[in-house]
C-alpha positions as semicolon CSV with decimal commas, in nm:
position;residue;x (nm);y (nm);z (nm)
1;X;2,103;-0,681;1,775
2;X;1,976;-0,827;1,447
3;X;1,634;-0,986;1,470
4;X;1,399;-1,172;1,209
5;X;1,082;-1,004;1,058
6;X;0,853;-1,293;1,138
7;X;0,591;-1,148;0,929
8;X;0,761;-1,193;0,605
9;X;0,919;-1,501;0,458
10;X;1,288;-1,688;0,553
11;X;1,386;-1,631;0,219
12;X;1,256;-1,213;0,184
13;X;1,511;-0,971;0,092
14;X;1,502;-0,798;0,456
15;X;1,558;-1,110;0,612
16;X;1,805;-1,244;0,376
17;X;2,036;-0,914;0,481
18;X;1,958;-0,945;0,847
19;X;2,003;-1,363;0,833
20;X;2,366;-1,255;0,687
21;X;2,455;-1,056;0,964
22;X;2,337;-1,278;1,232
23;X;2,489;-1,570;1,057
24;X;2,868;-1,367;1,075
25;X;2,788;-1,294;1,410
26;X;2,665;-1,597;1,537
27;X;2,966;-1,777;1,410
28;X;3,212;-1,557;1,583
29;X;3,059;-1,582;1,933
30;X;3,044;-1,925;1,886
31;X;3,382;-2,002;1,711
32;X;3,565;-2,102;2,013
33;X;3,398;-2,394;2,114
34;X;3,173;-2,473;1,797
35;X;3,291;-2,438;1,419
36;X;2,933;-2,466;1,252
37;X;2,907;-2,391;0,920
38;X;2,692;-2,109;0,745
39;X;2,440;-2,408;0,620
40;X;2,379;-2,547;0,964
41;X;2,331;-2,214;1,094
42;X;2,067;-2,111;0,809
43;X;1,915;-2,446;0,887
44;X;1,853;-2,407;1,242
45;X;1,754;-2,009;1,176
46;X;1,494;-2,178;0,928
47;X;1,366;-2,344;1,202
48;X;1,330;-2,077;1,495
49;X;1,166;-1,901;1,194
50;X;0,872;-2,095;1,051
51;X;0,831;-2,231;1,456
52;X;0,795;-1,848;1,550
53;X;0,588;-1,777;1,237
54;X;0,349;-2,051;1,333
55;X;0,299;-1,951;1,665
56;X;0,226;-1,582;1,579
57;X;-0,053;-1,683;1,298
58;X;-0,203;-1,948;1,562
59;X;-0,236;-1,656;1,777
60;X;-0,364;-1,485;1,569
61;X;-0,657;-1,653;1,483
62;X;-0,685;-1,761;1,831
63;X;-0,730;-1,354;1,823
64;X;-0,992;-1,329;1,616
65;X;-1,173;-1,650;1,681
66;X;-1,231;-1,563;2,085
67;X;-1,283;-1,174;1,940
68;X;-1,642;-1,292;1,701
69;X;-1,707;-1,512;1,998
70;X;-1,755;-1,269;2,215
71;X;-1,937;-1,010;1,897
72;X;-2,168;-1,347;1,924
73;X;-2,224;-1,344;2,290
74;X;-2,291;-0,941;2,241
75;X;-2,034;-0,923;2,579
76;X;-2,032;-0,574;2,693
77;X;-1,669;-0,561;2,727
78;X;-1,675;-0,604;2,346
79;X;-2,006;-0,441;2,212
80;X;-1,864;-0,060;2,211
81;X;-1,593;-0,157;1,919
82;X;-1,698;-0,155;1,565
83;X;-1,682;-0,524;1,466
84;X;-1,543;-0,465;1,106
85;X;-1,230;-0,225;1,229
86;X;-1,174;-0,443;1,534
87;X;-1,119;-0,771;1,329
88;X;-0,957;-0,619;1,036
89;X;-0,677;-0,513;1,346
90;X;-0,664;-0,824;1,484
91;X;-0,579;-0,976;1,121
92;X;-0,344;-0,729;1,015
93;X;-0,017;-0,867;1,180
94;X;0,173;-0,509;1,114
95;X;-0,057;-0,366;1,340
96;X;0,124;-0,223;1,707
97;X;-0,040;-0,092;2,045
98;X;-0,005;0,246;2,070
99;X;0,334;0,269;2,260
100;X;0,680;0,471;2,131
101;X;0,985;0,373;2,270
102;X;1,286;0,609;2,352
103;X;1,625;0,650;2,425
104;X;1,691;0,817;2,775
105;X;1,900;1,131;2,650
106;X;2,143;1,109;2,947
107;X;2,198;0,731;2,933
108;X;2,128;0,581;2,591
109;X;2,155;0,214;2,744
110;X;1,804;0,287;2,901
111;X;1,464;0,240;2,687
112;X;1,151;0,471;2,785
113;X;0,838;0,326;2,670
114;X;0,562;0,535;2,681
115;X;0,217;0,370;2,627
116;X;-0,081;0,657;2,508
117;X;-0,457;0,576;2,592
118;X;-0,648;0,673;2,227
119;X;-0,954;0,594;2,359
């Protein structure tokens, strides 16, 4: 399954390779009812793109908007977290929960998330 980095640029080099491969792909499940061309395809992928990209960075700052709200408020659900780390997290969009995800070793269809409490 090829998927676009929505944290870099349409045009980056990862998501020029990856754009390529969905692009082939894309075409072939679609060939028997639809002959779209590579341009039309890149045009529409443009588009799921930058909407996607929007979205995230609204969130985003939705994020970290509600999160010095609440520093403001001094909430207690809040107060414990250093303020600087917290929001430097919250604006760093390569930042993940703490979860690794697995293969199941007897049937490598399944996915095992496993999801570790650091606190």
């Amino acid at each position: 399954m090829y998927s676009l980095n929505y944290n870099q640029t349409f045009t980056s080099a990862n998501n020029c390779k990856i754009r390529h491969k969905l692009i082939s792909e894309l075409q072939k499940s679609l060939a028997p009812k639809f002959r779209l061309s590579v341009t039309q395809l890149t045009k529409w992928l443009n588009s799921i793109h930058k909407s996607r990209r929007a979205t995230a960075r609204i969130q985003k700052l939705c994020c970290i908007k509600a999160a010095k709200e609440l520093f403001r408020k001094n909430d207690p659900n809040i107060t414990d977290y250093d303020k600087e780390s917290l929001l430097r997290i919250l604006a760093d969009r390569a930042f993940h929960l703490p979860e690794m995800s697995d293969t199941d070793e007897k049937d490598h269809s399944k996915t095992i998330v496993n999801v570790y409490d650091l606190s």
